[in-house]
N, C-alpha and C positions, 0 to 999 in steps of 0.2 A: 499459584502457578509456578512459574521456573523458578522465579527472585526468592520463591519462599523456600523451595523444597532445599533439603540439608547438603545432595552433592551438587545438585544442578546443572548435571549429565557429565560429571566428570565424576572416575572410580574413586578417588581419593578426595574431594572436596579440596582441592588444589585453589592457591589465589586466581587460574583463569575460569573461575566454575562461571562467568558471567560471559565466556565464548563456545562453542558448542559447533565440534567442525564434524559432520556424519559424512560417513563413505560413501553415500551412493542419496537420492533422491528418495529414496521407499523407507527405506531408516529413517531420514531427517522427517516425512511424515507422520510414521508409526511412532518415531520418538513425541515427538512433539504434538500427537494427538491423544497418547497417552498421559503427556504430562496436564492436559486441555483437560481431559475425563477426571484426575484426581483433585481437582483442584475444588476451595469450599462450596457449598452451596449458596443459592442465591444467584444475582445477575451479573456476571462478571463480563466486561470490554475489555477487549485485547488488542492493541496495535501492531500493524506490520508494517514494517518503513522500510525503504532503503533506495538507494540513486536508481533513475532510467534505467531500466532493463536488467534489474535485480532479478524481477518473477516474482513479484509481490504478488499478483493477483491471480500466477495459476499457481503460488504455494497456497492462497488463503482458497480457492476452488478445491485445493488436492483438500487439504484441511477440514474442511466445512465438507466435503464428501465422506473422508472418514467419520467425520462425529456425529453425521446424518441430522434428522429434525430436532436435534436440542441444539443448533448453531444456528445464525445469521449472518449473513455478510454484507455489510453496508459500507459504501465507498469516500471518501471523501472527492472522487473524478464528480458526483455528483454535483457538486457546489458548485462549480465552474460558473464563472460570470457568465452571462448572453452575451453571445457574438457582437450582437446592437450595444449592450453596454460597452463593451470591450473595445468598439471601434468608438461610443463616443469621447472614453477616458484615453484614446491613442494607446491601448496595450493590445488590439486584436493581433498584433506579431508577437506578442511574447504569451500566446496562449498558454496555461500551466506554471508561468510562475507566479512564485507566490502574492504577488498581489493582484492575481486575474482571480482566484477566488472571493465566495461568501465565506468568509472564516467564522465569522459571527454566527454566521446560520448555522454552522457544519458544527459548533460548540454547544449552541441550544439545541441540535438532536441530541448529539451525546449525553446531554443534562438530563434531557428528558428518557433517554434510553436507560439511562442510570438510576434514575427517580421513578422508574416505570408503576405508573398506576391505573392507564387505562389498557383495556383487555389487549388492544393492539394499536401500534403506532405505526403509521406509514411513513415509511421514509422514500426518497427521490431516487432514482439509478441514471446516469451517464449512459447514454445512446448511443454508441459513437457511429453507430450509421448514420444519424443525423447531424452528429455533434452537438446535443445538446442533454440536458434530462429532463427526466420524466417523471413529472411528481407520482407521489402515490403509488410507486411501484412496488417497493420491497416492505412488506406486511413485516411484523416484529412484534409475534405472541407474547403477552406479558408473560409466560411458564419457561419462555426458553431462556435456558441459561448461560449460553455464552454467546455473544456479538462481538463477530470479528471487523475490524475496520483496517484499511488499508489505504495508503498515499504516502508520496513524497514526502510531507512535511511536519509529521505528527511530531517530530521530536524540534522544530525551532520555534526557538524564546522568543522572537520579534516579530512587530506586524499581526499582533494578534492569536497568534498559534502557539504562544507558552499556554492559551488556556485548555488546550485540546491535552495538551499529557497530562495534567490536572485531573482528567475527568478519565482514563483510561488507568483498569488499576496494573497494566504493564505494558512496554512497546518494546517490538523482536525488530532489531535491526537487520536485512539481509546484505550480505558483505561479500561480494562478486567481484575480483580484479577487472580494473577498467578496461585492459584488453579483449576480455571476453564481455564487457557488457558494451565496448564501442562497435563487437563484432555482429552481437546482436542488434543494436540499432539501425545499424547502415543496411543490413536485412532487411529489420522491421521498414525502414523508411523506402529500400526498394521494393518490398513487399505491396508497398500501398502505391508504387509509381512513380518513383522518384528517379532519375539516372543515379547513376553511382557516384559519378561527381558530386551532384547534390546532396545524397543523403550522407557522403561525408563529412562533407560541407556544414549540414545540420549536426551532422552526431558533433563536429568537433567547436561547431561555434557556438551551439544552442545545450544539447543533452549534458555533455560533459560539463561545462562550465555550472551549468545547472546542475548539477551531480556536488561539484564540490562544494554547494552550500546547504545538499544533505545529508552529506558524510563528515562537512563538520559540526554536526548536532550528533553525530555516533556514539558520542559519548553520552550521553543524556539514558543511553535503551539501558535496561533489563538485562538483552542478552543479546548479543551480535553473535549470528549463523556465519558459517561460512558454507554458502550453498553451494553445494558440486556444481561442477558444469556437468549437465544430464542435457539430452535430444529434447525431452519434455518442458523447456526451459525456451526454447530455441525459437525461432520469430513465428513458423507454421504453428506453436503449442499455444502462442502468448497469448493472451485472453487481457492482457493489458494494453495492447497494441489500438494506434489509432489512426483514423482515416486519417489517407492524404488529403491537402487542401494546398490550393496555390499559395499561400498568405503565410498559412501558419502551422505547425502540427504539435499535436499536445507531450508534453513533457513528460512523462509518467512512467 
């Protein structure tokens, strides 16, 4: 994939061949699902990381469209504790960070997704109309060759989640200045019904703060994008985006 190839989308193989800043939204696809298509055979996992309201998940939807049925995409939103858990461990307010997940669990798919030997493995998909998941959801032919994953945390060492980079053979960090992604939160969050007040409120107590302990694992990726601000990006496009709830709202 990127880490390997010789300029790694720069003309000259310059010391920033490990950043990759595309002009427009359709470029940064087509670049990047070309370099998906060349890459060895066999079952390759690829991570996509990046802070609140980067567009991880309608980059890895753009992505996993271009490459059609030789992708999957399986989430790490999946893992999320139960509500019930989460209110008996006192973190139902801090739904989304990193210790409100199963990491353990979201590490033995990837092993298993890695080690693939039966014809298909189900994996779980996040619901967010109910806020919960749904086992069994997302089918993973053992023929297909690349499984993309996407979340916040693929790149931190602590708390159980240095095993998740381990088992992915590269994670694309997306690299959005915080002003355009607190712009899209406060969106997102009145999106789902929030006053303005409030989803400030959130963006800047909860999202952000929460932002800087995935930006400082940015080092750890592959390759940090700098992803245009594109409309497709924007809170009506987000396909990461989550119900509001009186209590809590997910990180992501």
């Amino acid at each position: 994939m990127y880490a390997a190839s010789n300029d790694a989308g720069t003309p000259d193989g310059r010391e920033d061949r490990r950043r990759y800043a595309p002009a427009d939204l359709t470029e940064m696809v087509s670049h990047l699902a070309s370099v998906l298509r060349d890459g060895s055979g066999g079952r390759r996992l690829l991570g996509v990381t990046g802070a609140p309201g980067a567009g991880k998940s309608t980059l890895c939807a753009l992505l996993q469209a271009e490459l059609g049925t030789d992708s999957t995409l399986v989430g790490m939103d999946a893992f999320h504790l139960a509500d019930e858990e989460l209110i008996r461990l006192g973190r139902r307010g801090r739904k989304g960070a990193p210790d409100t997940f199963d990491v353990d669990g979201y590490v033995a798919l990837l092993r298993r997704l890695r080690n693939q030997t039966a014809e298909t493995i189900y994996a779980p998909r996040f619901e967010r109309s109910i806020e919960a998941a749904i086992a069994g959801a997302v089918p993973v032919q053992r023929d297909t060759a690349m499984v993309i994953t996407e979340g916040n945390y693929l790149l931190l060492d602590d708390g159980g989640w240095g095993a998740v980079r381990s088992e992915l053979d590269e994670v694309w960090y997306l690299d959005v200045p915080t002003t355009v992604r607190a712009e899209r939160l406060v969106a997102r969050h009145r999106h789902h019904g929030k006053s303005r007040a409030d989803a400030e409120q959130w963006t800047r107590d909860v999202d952000l703060r929460n932002a800087e302990i995935v930006a400082a694992a940015a080092r750890r990726a592959d390759l940090i994008i700098e992803v245009p601000n594109d409309p497709l990006l924007a809170p009506a496009h987000d396909t990461d985006s989550s119900r509001d709830t009186d209590s809590s709202e997910e990180l992501s």
